[in-house]
LOKOLRO-159568 format. One record per atom (N, C-alpha, C): residue in three letters; atom name; x, y, z. Coordinates in Angstrom, 1 decimal. Example, Ala and Ser with C-alpha at 12.3 -4.5 7.8 and 13.67 -1.06 7.14 Angstrom:
! residues 2
<semar aa="ALA" at="N" X="13.2" Y="-5.7" Z="7.8"/>
<semar aa="ALA" at="CA" X="12.3" Y="-4.5" Z="7.8"/>
<semar aa="ALA" at="C" X="13.2" Y="-3.3" Z="7.8"/>
<semar aa="SER" at="N" X="12.8" Y="-2.2" Z="7.1"/>
<semar aa="SER" at="CA" X="13.7" Y="-1.1" Z="7.1"/>
<semar aa="SER" at="C" X="12.9" Y="0.0" Z="7.9"/>
This chain:
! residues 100
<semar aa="UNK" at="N" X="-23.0" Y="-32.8" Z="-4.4"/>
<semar aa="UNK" at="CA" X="-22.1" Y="-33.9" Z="-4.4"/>
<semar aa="UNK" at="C" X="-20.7" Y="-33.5" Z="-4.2"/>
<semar aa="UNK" at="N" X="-20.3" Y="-34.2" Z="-3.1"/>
<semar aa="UNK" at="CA" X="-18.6" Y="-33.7" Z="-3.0"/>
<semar aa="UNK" at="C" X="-17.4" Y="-34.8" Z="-3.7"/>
<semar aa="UNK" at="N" X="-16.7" Y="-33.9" Z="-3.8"/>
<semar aa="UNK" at="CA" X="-15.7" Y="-34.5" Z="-4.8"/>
<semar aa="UNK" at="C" X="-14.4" Y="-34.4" Z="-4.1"/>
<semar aa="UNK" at="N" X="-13.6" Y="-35.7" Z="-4.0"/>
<semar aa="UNK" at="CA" X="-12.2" Y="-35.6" Z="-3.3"/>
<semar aa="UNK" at="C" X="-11.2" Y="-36.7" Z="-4.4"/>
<semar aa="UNK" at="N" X="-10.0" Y="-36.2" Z="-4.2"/>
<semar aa="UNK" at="CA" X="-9.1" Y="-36.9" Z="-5.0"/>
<semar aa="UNK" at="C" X="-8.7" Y="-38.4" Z="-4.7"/>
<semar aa="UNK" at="N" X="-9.1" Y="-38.4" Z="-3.2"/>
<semar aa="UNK" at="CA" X="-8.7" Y="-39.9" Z="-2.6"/>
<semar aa="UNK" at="C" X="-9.4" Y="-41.3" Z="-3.2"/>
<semar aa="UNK" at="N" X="-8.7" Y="-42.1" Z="-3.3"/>
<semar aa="UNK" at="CA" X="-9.1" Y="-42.9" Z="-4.0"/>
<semar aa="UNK" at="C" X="-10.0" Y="-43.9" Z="-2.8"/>
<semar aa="UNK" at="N" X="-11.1" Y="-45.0" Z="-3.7"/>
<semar aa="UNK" at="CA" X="-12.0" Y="-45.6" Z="-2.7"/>
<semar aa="UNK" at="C" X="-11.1" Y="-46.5" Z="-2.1"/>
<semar aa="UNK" at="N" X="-11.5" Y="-46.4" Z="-0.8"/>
<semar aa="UNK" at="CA" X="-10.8" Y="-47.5" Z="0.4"/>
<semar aa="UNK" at="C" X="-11.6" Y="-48.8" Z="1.0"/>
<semar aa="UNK" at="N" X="-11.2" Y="-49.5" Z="1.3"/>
<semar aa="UNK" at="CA" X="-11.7" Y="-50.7" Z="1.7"/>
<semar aa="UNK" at="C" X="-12.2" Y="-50.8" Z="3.2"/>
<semar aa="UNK" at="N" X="-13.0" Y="-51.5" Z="3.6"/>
<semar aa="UNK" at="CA" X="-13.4" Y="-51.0" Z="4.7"/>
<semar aa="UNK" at="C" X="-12.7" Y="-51.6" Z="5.9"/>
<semar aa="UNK" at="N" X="-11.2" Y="-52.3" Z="5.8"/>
<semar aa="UNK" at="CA" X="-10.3" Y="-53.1" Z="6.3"/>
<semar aa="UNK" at="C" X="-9.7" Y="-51.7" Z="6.6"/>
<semar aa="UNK" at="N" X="-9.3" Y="-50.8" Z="5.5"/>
<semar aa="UNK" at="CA" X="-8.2" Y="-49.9" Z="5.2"/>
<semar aa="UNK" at="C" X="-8.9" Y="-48.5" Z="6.7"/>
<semar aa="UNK" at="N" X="-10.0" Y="-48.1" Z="5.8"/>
<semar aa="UNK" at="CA" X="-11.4" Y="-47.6" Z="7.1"/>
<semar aa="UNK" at="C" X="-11.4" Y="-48.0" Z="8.7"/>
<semar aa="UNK" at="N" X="-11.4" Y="-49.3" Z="8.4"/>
<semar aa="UNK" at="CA" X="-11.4" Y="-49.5" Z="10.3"/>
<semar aa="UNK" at="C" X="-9.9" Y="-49.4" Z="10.9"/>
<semar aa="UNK" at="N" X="-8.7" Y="-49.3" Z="9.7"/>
<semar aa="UNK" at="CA" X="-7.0" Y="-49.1" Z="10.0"/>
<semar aa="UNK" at="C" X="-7.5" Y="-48.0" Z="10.6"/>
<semar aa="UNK" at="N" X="-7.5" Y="-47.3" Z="9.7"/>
<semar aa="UNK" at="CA" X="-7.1" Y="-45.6" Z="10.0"/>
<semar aa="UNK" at="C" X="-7.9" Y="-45.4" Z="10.7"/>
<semar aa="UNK" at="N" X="-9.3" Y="-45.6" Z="11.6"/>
<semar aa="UNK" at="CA" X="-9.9" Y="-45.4" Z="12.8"/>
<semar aa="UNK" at="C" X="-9.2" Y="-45.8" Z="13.7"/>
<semar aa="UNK" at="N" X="-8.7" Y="-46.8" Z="13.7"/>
<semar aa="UNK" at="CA" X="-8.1" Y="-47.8" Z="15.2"/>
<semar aa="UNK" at="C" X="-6.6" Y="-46.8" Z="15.3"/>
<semar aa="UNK" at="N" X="-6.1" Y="-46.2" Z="14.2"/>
<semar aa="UNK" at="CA" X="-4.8" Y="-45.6" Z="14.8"/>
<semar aa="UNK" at="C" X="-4.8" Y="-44.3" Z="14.7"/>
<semar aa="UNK" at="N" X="-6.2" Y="-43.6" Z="14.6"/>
<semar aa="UNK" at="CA" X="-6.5" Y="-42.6" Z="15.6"/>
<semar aa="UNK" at="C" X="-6.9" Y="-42.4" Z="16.4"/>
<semar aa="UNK" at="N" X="-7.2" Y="-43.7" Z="17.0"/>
<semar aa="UNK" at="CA" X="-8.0" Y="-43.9" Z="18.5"/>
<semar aa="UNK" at="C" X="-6.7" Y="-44.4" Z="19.2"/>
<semar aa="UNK" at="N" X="-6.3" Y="-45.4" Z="18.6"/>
<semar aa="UNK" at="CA" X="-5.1" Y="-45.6" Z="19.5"/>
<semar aa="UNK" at="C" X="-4.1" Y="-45.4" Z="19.7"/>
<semar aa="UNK" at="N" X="-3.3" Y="-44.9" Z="18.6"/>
<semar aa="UNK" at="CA" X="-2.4" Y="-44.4" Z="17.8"/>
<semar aa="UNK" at="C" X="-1.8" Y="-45.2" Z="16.8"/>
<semar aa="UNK" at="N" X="-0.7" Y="-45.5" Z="16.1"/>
<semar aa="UNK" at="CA" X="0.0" Y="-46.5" Z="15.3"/>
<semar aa="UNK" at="C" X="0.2" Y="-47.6" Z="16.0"/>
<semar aa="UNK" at="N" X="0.0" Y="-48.6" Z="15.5"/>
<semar aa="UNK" at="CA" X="0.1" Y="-49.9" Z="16.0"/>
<semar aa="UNK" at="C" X="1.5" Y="-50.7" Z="15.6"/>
<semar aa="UNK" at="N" X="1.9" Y="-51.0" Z="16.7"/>
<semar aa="UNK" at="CA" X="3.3" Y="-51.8" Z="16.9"/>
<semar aa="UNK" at="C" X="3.4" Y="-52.8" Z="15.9"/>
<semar aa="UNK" at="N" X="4.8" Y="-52.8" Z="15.1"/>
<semar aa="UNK" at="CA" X="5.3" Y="-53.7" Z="14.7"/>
<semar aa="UNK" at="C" X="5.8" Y="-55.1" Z="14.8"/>
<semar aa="UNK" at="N" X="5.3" Y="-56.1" Z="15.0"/>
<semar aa="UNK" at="CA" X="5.5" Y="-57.2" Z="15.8"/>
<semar aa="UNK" at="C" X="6.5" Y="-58.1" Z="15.2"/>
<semar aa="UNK" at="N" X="7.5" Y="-58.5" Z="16.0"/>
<semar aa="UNK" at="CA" X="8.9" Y="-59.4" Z="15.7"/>
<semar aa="UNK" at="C" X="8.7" Y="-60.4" Z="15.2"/>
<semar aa="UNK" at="N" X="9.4" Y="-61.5" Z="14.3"/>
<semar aa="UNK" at="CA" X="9.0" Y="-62.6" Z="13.9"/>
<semar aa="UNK" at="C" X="9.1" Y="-63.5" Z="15.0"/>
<semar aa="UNK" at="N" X="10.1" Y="-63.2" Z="15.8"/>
<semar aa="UNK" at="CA" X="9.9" Y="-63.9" Z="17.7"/>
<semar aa="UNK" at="C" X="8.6" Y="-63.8" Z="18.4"/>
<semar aa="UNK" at="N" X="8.3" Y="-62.6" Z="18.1"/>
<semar aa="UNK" at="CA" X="6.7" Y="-62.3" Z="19.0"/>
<semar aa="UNK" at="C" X="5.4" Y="-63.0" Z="18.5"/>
<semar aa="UNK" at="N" X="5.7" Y="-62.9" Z="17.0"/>
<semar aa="UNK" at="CA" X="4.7" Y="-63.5" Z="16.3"/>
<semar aa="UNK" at="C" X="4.4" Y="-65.3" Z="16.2"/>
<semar aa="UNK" at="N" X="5.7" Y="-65.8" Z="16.1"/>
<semar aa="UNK" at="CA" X="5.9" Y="-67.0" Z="16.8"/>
<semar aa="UNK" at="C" X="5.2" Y="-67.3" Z="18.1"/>
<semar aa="UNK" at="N" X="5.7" Y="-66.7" Z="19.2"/>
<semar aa="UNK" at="CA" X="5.0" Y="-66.8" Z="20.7"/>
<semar aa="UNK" at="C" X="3.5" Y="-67.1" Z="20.4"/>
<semar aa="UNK" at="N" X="3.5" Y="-66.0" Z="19.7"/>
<semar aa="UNK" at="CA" X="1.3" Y="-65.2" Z="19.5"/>
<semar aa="UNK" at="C" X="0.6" Y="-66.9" Z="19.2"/>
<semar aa="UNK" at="N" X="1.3" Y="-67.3" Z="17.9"/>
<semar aa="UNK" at="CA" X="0.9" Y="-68.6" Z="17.5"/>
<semar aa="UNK" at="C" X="1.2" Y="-70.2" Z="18.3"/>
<semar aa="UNK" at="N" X="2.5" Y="-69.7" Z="19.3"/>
<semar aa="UNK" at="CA" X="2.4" Y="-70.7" Z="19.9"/>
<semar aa="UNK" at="C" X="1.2" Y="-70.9" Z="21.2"/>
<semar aa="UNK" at="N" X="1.0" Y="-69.9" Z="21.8"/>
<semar aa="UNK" at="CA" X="-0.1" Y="-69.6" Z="22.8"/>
<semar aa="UNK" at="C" X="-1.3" Y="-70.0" Z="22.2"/>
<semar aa="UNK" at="N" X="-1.7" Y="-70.0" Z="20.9"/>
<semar aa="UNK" at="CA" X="-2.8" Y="-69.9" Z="20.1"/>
<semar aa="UNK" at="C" X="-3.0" Y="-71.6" Z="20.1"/>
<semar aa="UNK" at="N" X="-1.7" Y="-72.1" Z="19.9"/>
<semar aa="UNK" at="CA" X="-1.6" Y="-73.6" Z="19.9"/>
<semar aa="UNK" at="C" X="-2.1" Y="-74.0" Z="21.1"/>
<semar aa="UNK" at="N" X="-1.8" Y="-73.8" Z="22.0"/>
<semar aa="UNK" at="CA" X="-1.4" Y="-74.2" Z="23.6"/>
<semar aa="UNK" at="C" X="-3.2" Y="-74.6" Z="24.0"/>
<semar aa="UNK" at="N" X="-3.5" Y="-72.9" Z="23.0"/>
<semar aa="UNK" at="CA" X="-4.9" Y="-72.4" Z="23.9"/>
<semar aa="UNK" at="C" X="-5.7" Y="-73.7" Z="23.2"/>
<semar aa="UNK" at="N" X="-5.4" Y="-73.9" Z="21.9"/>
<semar aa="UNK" at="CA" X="-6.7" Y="-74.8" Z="21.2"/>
<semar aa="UNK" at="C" X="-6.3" Y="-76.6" Z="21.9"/>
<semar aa="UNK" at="N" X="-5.5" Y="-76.4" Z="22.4"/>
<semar aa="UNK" at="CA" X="-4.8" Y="-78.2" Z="22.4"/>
<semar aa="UNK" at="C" X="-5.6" Y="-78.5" Z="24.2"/>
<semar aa="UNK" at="N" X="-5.5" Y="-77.1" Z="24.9"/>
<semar aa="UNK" at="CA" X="-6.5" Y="-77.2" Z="26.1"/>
<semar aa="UNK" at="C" X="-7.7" Y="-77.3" Z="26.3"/>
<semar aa="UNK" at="N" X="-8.4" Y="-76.4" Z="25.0"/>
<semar aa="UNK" at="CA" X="-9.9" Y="-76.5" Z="24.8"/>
<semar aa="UNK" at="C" X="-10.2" Y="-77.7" Z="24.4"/>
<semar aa="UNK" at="N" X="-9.3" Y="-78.2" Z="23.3"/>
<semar aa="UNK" at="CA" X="-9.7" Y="-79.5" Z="23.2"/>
<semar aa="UNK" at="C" X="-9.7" Y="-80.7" Z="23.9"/>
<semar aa="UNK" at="N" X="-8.8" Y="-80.9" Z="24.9"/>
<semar aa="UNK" at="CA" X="-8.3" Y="-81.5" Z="26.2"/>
<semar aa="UNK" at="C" X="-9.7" Y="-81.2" Z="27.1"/>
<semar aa="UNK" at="N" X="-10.1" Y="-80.2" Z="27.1"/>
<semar aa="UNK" at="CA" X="-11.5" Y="-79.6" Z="28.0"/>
<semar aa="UNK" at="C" X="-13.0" Y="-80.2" Z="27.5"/>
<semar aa="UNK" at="N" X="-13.0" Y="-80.3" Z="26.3"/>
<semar aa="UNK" at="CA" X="-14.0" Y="-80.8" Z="25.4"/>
<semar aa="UNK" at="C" X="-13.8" Y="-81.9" Z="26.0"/>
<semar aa="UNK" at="N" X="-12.9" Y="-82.9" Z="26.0"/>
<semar aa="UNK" at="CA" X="-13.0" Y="-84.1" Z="26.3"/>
<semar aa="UNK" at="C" X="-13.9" Y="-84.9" Z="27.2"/>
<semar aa="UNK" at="N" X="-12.4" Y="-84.1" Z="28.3"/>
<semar aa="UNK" at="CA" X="-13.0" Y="-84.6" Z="29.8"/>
<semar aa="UNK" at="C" X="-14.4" Y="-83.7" Z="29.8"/>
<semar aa="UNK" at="N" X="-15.0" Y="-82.9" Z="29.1"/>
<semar aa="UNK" at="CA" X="-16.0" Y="-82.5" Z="29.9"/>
<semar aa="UNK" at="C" X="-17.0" Y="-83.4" Z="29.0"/>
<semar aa="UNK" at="N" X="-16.4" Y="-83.7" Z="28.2"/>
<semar aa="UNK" at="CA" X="-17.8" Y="-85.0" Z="27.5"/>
<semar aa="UNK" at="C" X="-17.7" Y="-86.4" Z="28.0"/>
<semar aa="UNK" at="N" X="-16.5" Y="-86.7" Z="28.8"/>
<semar aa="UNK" at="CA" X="-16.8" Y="-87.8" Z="29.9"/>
<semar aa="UNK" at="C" X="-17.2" Y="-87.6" Z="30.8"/>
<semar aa="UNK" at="N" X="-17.1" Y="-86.7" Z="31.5"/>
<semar aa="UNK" at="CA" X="-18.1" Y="-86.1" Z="32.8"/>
<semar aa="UNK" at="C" X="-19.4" Y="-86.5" Z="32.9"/>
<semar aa="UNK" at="N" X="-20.2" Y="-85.7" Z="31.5"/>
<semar aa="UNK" at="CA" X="-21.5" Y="-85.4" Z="31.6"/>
<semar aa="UNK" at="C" X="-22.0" Y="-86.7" Z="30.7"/>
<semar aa="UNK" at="N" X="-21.0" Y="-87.7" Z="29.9"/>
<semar aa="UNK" at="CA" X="-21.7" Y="-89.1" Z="29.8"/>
<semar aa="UNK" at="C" X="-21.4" Y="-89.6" Z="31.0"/>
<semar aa="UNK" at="N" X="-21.3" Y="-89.9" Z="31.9"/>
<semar aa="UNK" at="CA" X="-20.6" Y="-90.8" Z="33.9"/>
<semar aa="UNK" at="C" X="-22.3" Y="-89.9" Z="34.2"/>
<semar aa="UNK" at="N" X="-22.3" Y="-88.1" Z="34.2"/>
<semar aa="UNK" at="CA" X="-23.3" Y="-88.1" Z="35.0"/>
<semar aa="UNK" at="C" X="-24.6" Y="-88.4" Z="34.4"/>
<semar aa="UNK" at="N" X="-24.7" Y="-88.5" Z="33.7"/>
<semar aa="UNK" at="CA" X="-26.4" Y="-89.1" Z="32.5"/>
<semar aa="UNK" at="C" X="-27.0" Y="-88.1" Z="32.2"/>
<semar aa="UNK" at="N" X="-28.0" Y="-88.1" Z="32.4"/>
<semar aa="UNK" at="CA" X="-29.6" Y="-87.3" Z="32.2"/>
<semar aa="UNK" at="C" X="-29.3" Y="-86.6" Z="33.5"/>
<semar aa="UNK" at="N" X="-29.1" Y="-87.0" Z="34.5"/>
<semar aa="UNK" at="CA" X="-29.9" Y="-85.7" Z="36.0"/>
<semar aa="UNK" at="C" X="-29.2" Y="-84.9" Z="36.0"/>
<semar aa="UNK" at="N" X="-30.2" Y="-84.1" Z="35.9"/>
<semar aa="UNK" at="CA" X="-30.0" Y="-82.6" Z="35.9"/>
<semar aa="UNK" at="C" X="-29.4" Y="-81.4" Z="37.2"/>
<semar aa="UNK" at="N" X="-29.5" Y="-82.7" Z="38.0"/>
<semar aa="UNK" at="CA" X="-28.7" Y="-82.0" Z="39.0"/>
<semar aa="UNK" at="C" X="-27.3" Y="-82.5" Z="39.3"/>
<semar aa="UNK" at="N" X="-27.0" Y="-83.3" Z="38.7"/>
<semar aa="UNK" at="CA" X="-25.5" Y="-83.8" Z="38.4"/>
<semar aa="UNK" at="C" X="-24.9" Y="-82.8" Z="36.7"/>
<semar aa="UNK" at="N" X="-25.4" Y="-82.8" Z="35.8"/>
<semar aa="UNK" at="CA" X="-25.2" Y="-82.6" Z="34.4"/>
<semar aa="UNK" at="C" X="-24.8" Y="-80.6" Z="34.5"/>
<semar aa="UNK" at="N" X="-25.7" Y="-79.8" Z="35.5"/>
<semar aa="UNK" at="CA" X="-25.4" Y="-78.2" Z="35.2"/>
<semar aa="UNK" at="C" X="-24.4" Y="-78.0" Z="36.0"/>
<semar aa="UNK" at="N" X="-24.2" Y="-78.6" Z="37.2"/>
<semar aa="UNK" at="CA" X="-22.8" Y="-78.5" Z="37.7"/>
<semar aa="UNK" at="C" X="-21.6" Y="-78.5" Z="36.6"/>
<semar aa="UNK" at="N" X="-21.6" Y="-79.4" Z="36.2"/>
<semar aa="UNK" at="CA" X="-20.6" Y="-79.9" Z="35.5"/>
<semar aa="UNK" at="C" X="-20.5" Y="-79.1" Z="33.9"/>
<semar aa="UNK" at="N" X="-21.7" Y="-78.2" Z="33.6"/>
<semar aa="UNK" at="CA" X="-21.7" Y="-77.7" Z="32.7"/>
<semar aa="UNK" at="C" X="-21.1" Y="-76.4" Z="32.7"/>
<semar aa="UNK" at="N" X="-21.2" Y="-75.8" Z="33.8"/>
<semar aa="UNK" at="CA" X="-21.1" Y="-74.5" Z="34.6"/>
<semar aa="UNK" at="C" X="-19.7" Y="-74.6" Z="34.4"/>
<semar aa="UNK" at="N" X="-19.0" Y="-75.4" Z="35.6"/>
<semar aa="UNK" at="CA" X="-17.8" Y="-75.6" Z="35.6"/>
<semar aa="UNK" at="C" X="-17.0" Y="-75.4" Z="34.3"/>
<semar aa="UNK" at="N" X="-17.5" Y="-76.6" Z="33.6"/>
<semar aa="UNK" at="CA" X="-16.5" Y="-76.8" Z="32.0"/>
<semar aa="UNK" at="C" X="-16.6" Y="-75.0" Z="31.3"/>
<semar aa="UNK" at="N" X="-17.9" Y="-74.4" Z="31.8"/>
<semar aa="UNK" at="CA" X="-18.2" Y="-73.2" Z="31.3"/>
<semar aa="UNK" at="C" X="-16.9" Y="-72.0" Z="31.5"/>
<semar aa="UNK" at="N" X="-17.1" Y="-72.2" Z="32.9"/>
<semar aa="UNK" at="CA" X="-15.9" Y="-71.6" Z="33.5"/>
<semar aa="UNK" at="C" X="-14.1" Y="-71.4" Z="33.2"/>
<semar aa="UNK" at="N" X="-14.3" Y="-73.0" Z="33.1"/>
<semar aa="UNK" at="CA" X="-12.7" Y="-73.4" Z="32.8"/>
<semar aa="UNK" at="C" X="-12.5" Y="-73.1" Z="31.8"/>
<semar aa="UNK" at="N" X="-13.5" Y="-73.0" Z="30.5"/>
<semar aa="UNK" at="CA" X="-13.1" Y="-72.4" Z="28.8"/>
<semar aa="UNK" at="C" X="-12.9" Y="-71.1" Z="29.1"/>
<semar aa="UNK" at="N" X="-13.4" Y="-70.2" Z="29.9"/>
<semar aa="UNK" at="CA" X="-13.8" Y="-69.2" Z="30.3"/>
<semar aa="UNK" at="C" X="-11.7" Y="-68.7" Z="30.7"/>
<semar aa="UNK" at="N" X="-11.3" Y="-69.1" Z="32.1"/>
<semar aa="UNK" at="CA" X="-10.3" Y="-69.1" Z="32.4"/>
<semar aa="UNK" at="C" X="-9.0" Y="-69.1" Z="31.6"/>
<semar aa="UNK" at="N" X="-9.1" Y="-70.7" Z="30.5"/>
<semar aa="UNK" at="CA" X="-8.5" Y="-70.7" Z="30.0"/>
<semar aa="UNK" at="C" X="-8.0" Y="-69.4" Z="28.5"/>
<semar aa="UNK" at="N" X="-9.0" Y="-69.2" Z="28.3"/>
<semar aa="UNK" at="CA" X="-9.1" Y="-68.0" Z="27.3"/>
<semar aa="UNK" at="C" X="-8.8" Y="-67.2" Z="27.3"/>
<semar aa="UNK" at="N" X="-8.9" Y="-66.4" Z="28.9"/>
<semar aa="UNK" at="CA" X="-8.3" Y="-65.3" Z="29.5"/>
<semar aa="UNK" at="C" X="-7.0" Y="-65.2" Z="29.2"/>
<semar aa="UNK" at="N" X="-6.4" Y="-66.6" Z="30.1"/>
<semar aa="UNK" at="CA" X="-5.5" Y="-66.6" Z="30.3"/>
<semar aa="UNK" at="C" X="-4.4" Y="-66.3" Z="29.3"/>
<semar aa="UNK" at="N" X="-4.8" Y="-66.8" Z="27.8"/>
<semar aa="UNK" at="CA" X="-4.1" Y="-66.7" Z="27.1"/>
<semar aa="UNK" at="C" X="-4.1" Y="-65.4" Z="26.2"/>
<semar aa="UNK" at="N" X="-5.3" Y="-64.7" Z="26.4"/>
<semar aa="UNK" at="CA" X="-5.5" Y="-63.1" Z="25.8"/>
<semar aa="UNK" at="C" X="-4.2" Y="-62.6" Z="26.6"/>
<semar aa="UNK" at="N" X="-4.2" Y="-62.5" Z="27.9"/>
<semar aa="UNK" at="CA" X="-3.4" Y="-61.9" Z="28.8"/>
<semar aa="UNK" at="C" X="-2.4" Y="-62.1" Z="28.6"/>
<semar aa="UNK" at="N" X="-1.5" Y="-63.2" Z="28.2"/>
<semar aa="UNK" at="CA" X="-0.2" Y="-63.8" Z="27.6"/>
<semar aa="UNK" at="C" X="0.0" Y="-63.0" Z="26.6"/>
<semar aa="UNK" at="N" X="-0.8" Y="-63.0" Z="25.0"/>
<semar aa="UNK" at="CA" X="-0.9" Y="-62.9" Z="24.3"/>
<semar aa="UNK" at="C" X="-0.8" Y="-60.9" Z="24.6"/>
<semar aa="UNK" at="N" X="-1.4" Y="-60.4" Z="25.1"/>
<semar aa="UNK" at="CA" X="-1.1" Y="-59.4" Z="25.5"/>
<semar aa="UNK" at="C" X="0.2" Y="-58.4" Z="25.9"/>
<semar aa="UNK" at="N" X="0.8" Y="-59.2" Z="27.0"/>
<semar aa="UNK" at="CA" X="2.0" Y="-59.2" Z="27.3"/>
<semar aa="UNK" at="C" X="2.7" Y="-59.0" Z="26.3"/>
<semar aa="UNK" at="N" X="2.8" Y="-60.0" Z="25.2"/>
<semar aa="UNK" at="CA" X="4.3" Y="-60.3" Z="24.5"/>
<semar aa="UNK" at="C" X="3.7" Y="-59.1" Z="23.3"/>
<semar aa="UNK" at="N" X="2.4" Y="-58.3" Z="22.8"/>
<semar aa="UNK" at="CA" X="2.1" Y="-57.4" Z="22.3"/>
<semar aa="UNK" at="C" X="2.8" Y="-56.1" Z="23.0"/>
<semar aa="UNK" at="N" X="2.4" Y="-56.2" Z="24.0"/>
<semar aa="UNK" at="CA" X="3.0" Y="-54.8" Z="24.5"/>
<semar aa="UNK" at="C" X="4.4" Y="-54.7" Z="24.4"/>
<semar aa="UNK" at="N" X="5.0" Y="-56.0" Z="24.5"/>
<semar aa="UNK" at="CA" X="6.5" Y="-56.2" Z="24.3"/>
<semar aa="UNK" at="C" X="7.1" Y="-55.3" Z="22.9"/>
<semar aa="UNK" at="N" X="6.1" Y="-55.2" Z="22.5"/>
<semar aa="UNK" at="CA" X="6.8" Y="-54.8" Z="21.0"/>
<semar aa="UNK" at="C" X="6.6" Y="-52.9" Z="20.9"/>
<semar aa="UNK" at="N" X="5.8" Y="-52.8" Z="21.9"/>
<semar aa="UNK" at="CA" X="5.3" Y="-51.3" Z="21.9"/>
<semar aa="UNK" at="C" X="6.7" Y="-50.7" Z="22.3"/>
<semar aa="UNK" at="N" X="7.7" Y="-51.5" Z="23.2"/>
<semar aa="UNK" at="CA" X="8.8" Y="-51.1" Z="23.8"/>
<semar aa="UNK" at="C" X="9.5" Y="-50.7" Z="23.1"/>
């Protein structure tokens, strides 16, 4: 049985100190940047929801056929898809901002 002085850690505290050995210390982030992060976060959810919409008038207009209904599934699939990106990549940006 080994014995060490460190006291038990959380497994929050565990995946810390992994992630800033792997990556190194992680940036401080500005109450400006943090703002941004949340505004994007807004943007992202008010689009998905905007997307939900129209894609549930779509696929009530196209009914049952199945060959009108996976197009339009696909698509809507896509554009959640895009949009999400889009906003990791944003959200990205103004992260690295802070590495500066």
């Amino acid at each position: 049985m080994k014995s060490t002085d460190k006291s038990l850690k959380s497994a929050l505290d565990l995946a810390m100190e992994r992630l800033e050995k792997r990556d190194g210390a992680l940036a401080k982030l500005t109450d400006a940047q943090k703002a941004a992060l949340a505004e994007i976060d807004c943007q992202t959810k008010a689009k998905l929801a905007e997307m939900e919409i129209l894609g549930s008038e779509r696929l009530t207009k196209a009914g049952e056929d199945p060959e009108k209904v996976e197009p339009i599934k696909a698509e809507h699939c896509a554009e959640i898809k895009k949009i999400k990106t889009r906003a990791e990549q944003e959200k990205e940006r103004i992260r690295k901002g802070a590495a500066s």
